[in-house]
N, C-alpha and C positions, 0 to 999 in steps of 0.2 A: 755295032761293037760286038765282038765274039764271046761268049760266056770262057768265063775263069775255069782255067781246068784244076783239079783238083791239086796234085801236085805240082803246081805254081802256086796257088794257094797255101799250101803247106810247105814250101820253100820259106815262102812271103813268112809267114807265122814263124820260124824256125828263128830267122832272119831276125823279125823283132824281140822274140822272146832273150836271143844274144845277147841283141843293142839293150835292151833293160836288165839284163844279169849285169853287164858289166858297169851301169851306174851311173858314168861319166856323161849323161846329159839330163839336159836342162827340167825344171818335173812339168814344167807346162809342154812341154815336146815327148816325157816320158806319160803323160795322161795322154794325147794324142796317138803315141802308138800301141798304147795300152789297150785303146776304143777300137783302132784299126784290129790290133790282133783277136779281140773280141771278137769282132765282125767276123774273120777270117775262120777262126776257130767251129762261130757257126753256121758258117758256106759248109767246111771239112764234115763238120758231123751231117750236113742236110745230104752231102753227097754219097756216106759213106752208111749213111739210111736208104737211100735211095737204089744205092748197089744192092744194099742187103735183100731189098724188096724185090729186086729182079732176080737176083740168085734164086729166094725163095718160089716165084712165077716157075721160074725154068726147072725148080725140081721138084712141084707137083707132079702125085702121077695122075691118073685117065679120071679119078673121081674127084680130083683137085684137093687132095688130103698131103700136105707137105711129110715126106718122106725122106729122114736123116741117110746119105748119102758117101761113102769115103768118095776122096778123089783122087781117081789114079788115072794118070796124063798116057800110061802105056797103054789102058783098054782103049781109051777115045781113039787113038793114032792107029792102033791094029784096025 
């Protein structure tokens, strides 16, 4: 089975946080997607930690001391 991609996960979570704004179901079905969006919530943040960590990899410089970065998409392309 292929790992959950982030945003399907965060679709998913979006999706339930709706269906319990609007109220109109049942509470043993609104505690079940309650558990679900929990779950999902803490996939969203494992991955969005996970990214953070590889950003941070990719912009140490040569002594491995992370170095605050702009990011400008014209100098990479030049």
């Amino acid at each position: 089975m292929p790992e959950k991609k982030y945003e399907d996960a965060l679709k998913e979570l979006e999706s339930i946080v709706q269906r319990l704004e609007h109220g109109d179901i049942p509470l043993e079905e609104s505690l079940k997607l309650f558990e679900k969006g929990v779950k999902l919530s803490r996939f969203c943040a494992k991955k969005l930690d996970e990214a953070e960590k590889k950003v941070e990899i990719l912009m140490k410089d040569k002594e491995g001391i992370l170095k605050p970065q702009p990011f400008d998409v014209k100098e990479e392309e030049g």
